[in-house]
Biopython code that builds the backbone (N, CA, C, O; Angstrom):
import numpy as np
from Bio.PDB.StructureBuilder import StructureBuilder

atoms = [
    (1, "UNK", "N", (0.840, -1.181, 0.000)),
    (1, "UNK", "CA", (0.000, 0.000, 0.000)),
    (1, "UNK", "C", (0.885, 1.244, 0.000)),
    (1, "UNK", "O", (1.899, 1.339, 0.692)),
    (2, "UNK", "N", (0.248, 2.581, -1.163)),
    (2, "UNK", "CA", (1.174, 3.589, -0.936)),
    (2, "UNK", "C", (1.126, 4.053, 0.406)),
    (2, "UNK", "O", (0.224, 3.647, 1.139)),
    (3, "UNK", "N", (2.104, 4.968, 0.882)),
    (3, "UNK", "CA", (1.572, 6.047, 1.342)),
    (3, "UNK", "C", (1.653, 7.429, 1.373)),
    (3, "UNK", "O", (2.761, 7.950, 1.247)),
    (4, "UNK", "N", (0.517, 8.209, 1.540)),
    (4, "UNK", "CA", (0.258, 9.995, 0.808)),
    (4, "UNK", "C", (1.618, 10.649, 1.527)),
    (4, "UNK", "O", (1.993, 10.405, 2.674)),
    (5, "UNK", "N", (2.131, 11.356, 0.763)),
    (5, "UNK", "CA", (3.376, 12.385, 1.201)),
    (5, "UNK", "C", (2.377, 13.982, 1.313)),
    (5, "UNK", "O", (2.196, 14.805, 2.211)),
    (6, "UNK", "N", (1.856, 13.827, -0.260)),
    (6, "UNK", "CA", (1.143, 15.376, -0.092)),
    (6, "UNK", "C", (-0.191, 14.659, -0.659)),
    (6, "UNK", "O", (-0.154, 13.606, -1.295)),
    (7, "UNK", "N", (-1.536, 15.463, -0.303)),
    (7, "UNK", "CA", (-2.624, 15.430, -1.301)),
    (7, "UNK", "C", (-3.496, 16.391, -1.203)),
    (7, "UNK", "O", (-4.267, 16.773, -0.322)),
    (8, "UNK", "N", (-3.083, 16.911, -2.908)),
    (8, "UNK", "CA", (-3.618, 18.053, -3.508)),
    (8, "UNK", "C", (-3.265, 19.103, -3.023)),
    (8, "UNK", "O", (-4.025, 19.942, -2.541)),
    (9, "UNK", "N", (-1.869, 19.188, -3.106)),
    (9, "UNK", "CA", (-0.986, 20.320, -2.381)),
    (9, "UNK", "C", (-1.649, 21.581, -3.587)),
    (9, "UNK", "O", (-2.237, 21.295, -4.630)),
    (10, "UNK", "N", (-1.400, 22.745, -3.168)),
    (10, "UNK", "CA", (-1.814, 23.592, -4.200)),
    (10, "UNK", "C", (-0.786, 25.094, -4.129)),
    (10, "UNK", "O", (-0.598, 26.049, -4.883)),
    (11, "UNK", "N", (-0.412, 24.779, -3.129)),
    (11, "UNK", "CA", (0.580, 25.633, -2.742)),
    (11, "UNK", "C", (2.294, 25.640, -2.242)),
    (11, "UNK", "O", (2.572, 24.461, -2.021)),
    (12, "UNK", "N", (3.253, 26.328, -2.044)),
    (12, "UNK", "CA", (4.746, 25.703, -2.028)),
    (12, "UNK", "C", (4.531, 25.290, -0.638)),
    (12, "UNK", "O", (3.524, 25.413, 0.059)),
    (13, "UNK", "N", (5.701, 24.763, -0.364)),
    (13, "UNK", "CA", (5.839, 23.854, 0.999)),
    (13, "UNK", "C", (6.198, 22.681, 1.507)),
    (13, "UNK", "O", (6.537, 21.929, 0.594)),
    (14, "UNK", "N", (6.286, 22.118, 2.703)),
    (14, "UNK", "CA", (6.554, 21.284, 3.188)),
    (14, "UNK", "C", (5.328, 20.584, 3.634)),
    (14, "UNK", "O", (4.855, 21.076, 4.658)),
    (15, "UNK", "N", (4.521, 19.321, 3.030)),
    (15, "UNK", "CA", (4.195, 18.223, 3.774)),
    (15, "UNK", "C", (4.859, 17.803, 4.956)),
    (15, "UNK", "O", (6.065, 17.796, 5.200)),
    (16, "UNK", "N", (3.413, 17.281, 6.004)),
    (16, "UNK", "CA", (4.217, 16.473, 7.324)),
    (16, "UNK", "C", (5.230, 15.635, 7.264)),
    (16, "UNK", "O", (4.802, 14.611, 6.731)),
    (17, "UNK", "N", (5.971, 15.559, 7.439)),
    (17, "UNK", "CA", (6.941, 14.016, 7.594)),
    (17, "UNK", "C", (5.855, 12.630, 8.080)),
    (17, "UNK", "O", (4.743, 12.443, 8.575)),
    (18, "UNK", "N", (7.081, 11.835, 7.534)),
    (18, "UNK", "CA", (5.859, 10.522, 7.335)),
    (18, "UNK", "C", (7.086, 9.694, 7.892)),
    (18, "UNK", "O", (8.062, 9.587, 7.150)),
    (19, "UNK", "N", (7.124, 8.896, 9.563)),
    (19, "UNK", "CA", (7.585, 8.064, 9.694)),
    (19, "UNK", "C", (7.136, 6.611, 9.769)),
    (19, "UNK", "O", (5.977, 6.307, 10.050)),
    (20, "UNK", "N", (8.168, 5.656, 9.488)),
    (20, "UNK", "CA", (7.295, 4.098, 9.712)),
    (20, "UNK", "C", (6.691, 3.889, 10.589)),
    (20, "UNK", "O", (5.841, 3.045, 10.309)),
    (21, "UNK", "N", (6.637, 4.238, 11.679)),
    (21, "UNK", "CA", (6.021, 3.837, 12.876)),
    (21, "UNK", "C", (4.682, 4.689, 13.039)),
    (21, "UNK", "O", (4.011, 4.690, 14.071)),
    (22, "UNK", "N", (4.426, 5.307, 12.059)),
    (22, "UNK", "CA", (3.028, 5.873, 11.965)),
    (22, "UNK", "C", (2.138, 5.138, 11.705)),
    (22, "UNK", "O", (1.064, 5.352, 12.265)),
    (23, "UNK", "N", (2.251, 4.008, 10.767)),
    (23, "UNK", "CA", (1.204, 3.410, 10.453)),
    (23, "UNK", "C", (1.363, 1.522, 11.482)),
    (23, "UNK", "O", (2.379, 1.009, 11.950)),
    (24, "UNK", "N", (0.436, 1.184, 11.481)),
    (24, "UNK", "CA", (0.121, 0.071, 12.054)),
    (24, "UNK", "C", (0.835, -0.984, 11.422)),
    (24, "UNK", "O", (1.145, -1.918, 12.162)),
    (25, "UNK", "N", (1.190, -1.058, 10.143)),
    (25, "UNK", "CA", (1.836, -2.512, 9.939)),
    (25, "UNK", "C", (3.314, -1.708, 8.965)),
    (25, "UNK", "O", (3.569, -1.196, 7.875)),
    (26, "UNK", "N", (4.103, -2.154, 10.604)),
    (26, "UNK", "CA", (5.372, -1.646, 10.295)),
    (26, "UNK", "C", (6.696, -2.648, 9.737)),
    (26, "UNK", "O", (7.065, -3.666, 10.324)),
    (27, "UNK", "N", (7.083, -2.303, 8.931)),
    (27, "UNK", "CA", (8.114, -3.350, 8.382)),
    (27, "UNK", "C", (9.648, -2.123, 7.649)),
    (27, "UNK", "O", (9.596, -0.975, 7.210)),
    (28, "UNK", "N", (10.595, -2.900, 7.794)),
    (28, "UNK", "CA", (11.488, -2.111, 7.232)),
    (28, "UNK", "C", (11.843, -2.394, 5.916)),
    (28, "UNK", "O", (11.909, -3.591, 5.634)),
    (29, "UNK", "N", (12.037, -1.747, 5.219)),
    (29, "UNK", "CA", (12.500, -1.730, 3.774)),
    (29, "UNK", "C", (13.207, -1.142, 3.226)),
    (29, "UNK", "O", (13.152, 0.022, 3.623)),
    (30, "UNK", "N", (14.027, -1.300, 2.344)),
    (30, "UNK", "CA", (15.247, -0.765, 1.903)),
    (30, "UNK", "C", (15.249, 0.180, 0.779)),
    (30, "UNK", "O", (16.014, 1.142, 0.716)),
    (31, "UNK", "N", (14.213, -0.177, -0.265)),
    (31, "UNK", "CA", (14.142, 0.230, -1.348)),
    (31, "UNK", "C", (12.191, 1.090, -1.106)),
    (31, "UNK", "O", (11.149, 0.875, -0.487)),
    (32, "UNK", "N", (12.736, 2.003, -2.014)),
    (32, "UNK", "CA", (11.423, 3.174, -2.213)),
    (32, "UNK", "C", (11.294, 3.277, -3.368)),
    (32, "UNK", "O", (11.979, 2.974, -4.345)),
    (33, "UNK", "N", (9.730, 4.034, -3.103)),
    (33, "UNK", "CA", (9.718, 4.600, -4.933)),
    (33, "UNK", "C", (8.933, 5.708, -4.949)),
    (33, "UNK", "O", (7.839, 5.554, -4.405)),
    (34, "UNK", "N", (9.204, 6.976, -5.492)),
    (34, "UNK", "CA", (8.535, 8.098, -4.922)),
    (34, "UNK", "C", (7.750, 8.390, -6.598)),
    (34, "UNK", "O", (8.408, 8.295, -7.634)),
    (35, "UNK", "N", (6.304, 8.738, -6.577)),
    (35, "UNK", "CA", (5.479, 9.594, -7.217)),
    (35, "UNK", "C", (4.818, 10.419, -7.265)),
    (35, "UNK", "O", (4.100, 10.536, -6.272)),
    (36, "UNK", "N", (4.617, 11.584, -8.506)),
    (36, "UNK", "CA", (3.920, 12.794, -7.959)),
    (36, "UNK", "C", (3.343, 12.962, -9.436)),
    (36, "UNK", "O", (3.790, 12.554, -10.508)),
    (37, "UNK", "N", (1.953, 13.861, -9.068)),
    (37, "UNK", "CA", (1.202, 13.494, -10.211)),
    (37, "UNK", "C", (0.515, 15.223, -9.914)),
    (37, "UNK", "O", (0.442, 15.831, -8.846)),
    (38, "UNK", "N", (0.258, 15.486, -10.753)),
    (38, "UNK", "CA", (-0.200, 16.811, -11.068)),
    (38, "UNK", "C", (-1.360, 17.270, -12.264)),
    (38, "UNK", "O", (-1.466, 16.599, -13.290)),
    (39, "UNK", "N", (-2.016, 18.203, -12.075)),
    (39, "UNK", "CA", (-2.483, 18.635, -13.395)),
    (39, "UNK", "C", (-2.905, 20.074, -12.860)),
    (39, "UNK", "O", (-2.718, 20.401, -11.687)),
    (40, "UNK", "N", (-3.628, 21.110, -14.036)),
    (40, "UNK", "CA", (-4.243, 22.184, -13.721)),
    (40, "UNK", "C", (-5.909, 22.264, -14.220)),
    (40, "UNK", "O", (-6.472, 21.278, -14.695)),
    (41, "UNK", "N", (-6.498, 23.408, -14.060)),
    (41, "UNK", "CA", (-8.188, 23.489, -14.141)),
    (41, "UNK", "C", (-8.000, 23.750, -15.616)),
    (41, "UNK", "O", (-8.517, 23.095, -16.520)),
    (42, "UNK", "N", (-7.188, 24.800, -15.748)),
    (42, "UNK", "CA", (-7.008, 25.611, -17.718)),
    (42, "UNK", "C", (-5.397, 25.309, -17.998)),
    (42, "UNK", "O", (-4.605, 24.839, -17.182)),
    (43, "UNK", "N", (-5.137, 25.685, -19.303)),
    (43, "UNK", "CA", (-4.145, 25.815, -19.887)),
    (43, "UNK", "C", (-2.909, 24.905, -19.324)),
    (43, "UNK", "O", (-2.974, 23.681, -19.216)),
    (44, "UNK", "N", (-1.853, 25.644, -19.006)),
    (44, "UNK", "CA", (-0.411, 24.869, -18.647)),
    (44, "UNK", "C", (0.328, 25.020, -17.267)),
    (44, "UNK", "O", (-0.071, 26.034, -16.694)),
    (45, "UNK", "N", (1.027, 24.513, -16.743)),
    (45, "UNK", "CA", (1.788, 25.018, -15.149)),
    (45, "UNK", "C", (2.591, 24.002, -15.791)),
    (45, "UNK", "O", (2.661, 23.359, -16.839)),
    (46, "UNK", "N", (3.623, 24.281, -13.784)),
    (46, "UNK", "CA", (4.305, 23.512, -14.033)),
    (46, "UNK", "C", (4.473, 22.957, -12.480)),
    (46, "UNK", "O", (3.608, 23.405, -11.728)),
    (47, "UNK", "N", (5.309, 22.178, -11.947)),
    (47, "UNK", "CA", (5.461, 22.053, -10.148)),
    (47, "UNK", "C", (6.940, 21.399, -10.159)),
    (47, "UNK", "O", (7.250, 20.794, -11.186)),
    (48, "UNK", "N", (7.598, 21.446, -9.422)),
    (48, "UNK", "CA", (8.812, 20.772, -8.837)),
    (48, "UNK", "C", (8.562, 20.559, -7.331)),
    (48, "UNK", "O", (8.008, 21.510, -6.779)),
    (49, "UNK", "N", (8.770, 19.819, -6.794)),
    (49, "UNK", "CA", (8.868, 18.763, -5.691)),
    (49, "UNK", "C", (10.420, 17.777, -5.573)),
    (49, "UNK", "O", (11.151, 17.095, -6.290)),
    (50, "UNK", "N", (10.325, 18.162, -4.429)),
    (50, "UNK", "CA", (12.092, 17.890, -3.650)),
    (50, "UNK", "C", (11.226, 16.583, -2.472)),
    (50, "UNK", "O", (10.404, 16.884, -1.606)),
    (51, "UNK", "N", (11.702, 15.210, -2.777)),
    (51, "UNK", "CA", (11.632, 14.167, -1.735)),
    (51, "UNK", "C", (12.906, 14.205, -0.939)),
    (51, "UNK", "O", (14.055, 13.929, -1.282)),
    (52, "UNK", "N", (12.278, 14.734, 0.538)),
    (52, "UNK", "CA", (13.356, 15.173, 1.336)),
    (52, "UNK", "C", (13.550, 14.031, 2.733)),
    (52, "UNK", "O", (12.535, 13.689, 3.339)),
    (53, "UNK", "N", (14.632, 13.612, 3.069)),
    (53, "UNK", "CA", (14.795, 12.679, 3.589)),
    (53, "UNK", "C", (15.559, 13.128, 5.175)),
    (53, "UNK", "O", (16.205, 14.176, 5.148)),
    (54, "UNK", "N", (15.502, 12.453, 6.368)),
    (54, "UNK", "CA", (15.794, 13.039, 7.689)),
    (54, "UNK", "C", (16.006, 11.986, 8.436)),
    (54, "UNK", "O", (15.267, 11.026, 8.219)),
    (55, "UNK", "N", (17.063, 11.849, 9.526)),
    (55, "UNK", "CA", (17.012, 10.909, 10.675)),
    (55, "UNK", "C", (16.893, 11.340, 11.924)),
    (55, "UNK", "O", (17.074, 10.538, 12.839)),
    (56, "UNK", "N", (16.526, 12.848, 12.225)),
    (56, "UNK", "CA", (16.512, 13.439, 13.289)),
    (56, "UNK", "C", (14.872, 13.770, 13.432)),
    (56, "UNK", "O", (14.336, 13.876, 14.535)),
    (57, "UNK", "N", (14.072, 13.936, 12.021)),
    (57, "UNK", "CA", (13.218, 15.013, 11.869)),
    (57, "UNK", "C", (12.924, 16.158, 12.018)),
    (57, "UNK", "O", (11.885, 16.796, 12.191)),
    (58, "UNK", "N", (14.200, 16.404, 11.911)),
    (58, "UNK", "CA", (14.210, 18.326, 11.836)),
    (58, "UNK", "C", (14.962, 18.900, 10.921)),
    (58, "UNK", "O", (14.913, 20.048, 10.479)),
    (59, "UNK", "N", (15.971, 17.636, 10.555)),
    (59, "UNK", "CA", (17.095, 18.643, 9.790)),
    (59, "UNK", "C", (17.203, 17.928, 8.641)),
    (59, "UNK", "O", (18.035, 17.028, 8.524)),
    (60, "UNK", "N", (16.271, 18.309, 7.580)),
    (60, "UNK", "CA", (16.347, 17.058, 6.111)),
    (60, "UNK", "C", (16.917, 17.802, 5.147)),
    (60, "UNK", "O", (16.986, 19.029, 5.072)),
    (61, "UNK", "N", (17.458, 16.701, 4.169)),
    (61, "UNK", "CA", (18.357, 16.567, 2.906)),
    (61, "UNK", "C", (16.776, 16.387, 2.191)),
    (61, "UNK", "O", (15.630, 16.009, 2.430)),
    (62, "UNK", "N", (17.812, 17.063, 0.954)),
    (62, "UNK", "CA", (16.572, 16.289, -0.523)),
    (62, "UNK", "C", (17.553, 15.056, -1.279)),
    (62, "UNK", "O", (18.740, 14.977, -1.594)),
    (63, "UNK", "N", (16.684, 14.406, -1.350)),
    (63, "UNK", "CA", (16.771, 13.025, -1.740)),
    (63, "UNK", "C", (16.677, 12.842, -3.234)),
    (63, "UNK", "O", (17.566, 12.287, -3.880)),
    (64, "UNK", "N", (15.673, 13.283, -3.713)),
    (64, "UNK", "CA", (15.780, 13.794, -5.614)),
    (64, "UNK", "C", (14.454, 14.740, -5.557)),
    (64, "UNK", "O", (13.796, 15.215, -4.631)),
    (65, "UNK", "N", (14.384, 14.783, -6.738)),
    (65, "UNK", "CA", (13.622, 16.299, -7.133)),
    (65, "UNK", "C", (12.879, 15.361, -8.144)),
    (65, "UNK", "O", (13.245, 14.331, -8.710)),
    (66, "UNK", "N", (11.686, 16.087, -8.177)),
    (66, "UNK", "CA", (10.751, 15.655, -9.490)),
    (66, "UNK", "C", (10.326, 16.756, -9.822)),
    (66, "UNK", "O", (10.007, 17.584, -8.969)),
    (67, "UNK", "N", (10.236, 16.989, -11.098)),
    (67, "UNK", "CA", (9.818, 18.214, -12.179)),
    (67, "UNK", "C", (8.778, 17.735, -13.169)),
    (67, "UNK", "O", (8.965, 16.898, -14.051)),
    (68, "UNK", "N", (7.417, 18.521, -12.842)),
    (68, "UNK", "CA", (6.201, 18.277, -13.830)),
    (68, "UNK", "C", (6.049, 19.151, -14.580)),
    (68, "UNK", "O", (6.056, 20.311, -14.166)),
    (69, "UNK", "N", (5.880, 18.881, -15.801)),
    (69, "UNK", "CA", (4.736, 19.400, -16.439)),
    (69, "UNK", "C", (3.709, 19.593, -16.614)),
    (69, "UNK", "O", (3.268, 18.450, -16.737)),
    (70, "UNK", "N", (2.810, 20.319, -16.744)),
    (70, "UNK", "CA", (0.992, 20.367, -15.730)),
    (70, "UNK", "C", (0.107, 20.624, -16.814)),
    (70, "UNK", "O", (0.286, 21.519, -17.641)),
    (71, "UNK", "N", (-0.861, 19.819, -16.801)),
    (71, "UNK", "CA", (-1.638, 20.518, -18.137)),
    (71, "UNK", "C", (-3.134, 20.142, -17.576)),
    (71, "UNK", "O", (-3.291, 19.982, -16.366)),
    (72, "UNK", "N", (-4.210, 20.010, -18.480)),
    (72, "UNK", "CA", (-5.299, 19.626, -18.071)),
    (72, "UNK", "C", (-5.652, 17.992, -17.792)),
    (72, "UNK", "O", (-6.468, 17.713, -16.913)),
    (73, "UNK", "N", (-5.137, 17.154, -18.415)),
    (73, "UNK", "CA", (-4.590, 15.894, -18.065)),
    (73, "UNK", "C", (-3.771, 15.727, -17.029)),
    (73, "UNK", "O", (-2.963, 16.629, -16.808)),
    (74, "UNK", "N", (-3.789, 14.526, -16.149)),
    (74, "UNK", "CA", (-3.131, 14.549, -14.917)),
    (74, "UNK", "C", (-1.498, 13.758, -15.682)),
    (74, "UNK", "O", (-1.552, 12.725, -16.348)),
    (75, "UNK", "N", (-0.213, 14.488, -15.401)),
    (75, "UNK", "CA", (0.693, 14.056, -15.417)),
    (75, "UNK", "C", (1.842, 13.106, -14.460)),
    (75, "UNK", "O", (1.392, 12.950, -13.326)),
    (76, "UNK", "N", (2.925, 12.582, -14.616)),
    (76, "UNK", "CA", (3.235, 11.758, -13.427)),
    (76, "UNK", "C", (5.023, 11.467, -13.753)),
    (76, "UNK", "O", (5.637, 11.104, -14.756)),
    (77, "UNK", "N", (5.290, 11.708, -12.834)),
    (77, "UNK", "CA", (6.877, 10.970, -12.741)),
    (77, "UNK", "C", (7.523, 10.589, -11.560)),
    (77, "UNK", "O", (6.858, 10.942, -10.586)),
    (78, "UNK", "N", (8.496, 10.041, -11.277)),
    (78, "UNK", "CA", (9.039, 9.887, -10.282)),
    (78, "UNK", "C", (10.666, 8.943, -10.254)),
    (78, "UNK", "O", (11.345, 8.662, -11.241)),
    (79, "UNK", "N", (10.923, 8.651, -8.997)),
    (79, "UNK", "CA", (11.893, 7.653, -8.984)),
    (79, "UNK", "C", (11.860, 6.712, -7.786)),
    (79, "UNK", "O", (11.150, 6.774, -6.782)),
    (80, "UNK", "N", (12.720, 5.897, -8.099)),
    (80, "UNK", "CA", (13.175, 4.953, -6.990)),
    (80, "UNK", "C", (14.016, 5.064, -6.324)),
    (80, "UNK", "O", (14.872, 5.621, -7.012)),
    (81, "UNK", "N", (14.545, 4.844, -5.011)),
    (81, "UNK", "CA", (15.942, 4.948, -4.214)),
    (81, "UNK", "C", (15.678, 3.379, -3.277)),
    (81, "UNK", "O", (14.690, 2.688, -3.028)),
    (82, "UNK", "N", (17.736, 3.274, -2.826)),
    (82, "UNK", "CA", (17.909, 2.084, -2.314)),
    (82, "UNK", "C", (18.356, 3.240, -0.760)),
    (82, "UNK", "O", (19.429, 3.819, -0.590)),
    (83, "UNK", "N", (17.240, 3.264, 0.076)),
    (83, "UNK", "CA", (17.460, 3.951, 1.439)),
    (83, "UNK", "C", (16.921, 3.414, 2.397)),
    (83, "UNK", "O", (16.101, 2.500, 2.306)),
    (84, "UNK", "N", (17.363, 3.972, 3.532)),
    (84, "UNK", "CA", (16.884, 3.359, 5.231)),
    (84, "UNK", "C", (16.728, 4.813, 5.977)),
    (84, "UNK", "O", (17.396, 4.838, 7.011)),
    (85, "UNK", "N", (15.927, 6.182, 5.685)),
    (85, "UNK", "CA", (16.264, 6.996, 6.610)),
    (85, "UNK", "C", (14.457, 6.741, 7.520)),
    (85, "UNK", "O", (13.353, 6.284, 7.223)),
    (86, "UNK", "N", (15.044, 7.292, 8.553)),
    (86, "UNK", "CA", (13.826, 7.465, 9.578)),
    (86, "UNK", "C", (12.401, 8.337, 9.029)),
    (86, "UNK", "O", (11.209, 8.137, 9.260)),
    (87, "UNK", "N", (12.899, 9.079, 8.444)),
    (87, "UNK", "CA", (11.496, 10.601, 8.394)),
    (87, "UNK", "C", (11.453, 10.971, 6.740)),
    (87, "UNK", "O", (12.501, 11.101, 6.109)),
    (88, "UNK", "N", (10.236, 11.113, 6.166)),
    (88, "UNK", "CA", (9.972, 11.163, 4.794)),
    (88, "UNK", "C", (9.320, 11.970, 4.504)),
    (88, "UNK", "O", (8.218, 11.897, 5.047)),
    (89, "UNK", "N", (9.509, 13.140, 3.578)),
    (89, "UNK", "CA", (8.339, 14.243, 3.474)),
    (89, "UNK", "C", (8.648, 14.660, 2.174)),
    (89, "UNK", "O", (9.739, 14.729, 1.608)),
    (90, "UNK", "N", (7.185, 15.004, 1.676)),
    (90, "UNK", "CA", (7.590, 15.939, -0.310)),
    (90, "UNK", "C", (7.218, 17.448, 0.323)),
    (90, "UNK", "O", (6.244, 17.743, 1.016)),
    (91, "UNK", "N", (8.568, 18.509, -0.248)),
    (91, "UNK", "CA", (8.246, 19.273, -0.177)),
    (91, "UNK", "C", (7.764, 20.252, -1.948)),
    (91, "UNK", "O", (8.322, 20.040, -3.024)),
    (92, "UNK", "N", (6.844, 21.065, -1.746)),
    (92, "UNK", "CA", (6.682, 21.244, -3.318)),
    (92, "UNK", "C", (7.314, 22.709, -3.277)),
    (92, "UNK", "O", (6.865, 23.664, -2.642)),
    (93, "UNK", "N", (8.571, 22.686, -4.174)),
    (93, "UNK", "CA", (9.415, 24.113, -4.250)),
    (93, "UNK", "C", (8.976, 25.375, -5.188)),
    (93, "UNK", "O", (9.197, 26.585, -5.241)),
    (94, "UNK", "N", (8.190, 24.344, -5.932)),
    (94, "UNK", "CA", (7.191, 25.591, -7.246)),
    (94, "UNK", "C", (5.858, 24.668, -7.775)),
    (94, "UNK", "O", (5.655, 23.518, -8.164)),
    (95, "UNK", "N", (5.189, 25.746, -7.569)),
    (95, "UNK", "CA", (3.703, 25.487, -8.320)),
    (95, "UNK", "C", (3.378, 26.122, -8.968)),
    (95, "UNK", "O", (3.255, 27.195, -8.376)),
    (96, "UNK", "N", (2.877, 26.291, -10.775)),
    (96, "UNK", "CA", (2.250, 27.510, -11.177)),
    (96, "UNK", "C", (1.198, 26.826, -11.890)),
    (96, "UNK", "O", (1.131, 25.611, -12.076)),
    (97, "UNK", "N", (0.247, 27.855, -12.337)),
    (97, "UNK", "CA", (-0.876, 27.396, -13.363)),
    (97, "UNK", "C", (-2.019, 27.489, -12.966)),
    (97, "UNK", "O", (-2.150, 27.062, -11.819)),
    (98, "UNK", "N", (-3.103, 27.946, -13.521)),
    (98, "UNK", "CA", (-4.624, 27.908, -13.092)),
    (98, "UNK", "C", (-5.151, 26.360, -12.402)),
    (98, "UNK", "O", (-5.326, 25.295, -12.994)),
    (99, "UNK", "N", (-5.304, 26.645, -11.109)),
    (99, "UNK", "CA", (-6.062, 25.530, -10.328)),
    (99, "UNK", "C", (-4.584, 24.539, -9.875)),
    (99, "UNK", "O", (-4.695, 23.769, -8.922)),
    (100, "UNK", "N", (-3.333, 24.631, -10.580)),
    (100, "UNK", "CA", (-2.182, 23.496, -10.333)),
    (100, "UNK", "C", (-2.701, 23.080, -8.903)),
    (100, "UNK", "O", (-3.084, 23.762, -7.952)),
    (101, "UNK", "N", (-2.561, 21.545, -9.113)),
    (101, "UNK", "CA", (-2.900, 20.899, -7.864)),
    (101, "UNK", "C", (-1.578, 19.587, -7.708)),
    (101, "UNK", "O", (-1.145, 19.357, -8.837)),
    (102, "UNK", "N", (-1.074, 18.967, -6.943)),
    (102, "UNK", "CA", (0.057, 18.325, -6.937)),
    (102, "UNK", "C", (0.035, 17.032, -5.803)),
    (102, "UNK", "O", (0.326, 17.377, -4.657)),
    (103, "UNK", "N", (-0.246, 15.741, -5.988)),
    (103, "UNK", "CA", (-0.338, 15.031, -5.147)),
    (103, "UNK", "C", (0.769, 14.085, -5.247)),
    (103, "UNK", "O", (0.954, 13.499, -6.313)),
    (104, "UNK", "N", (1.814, 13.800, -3.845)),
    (104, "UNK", "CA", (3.029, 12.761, -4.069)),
    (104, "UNK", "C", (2.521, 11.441, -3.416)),
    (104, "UNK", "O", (1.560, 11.626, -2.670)),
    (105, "UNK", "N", (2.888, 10.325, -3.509)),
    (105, "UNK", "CA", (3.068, 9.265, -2.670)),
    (105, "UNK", "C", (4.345, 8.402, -2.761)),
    (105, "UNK", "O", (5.191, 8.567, -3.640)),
    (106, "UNK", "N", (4.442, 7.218, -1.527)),
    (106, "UNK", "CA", (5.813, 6.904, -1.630)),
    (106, "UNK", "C", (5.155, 5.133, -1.348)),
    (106, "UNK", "O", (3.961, 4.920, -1.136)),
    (107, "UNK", "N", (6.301, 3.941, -1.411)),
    (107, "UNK", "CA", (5.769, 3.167, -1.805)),
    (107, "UNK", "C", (7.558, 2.218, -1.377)),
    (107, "UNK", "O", (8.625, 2.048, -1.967)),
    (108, "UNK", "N", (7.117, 1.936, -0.379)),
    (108, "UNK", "CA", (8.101, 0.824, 0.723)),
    (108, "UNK", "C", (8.157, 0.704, 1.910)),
    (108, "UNK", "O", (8.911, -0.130, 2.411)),
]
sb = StructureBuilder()
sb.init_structure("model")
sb.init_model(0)
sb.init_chain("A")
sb.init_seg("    ")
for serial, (resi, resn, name, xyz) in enumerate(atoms, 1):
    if name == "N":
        sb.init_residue(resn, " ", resi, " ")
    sb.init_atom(name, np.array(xyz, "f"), 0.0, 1.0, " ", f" {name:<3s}", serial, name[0])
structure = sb.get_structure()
């Protein structure tokens, strides 16, 4: 099962951090896979999103960056990483476009 980093971010920022021990069926895993999917109401945008990674939860690195293209169709990209950090959060560094809306999830 995924789980939500952001949903329907619409604005720049930092999502909560997301640790394993948040959810009820906790297991460790090594490997991730981060996605973010976007679109707008009219015309074109665009969004970038930084998957930022932490073992303290206060003091995070970005982990990779995803860059959309936004249109009226929902778009999507992402990546995979081989990691073990404690604390997981998408932050979205740019949003533009009529209605741009931006949802990430992660998936390990």
């Amino acid at each position: 099962m995924s789980q939500i980093l952001l949903n329907a971010a619409t604005t720049t920022g930092a999502g909560t951090a997301w640790h394993p021990r948040d959810t009820s069926a906790v297991a460790t895993y090594v490997q991730h896979s981060f996605q973010a999917t976007g679109y707008t109401s009219t015309s074109t945008g665009a969004a970038t999103v930084l998957i930022q990674v932490s073992n303290d939860g206060v003091n995070y690195i970005t982990l990779g960056t995803i860059t959309l293209t936004l249109g009226t169709s929902v778009t999507s990209d992402g990546f995979a990483a081989a990691n073990t950090w404690e604390y997981y959060r998408a932050n979205v560094s740019a949003i533009s476009g009529t209605g741009a809306t931006v949802s990430v999830y992660m998936k390990g």
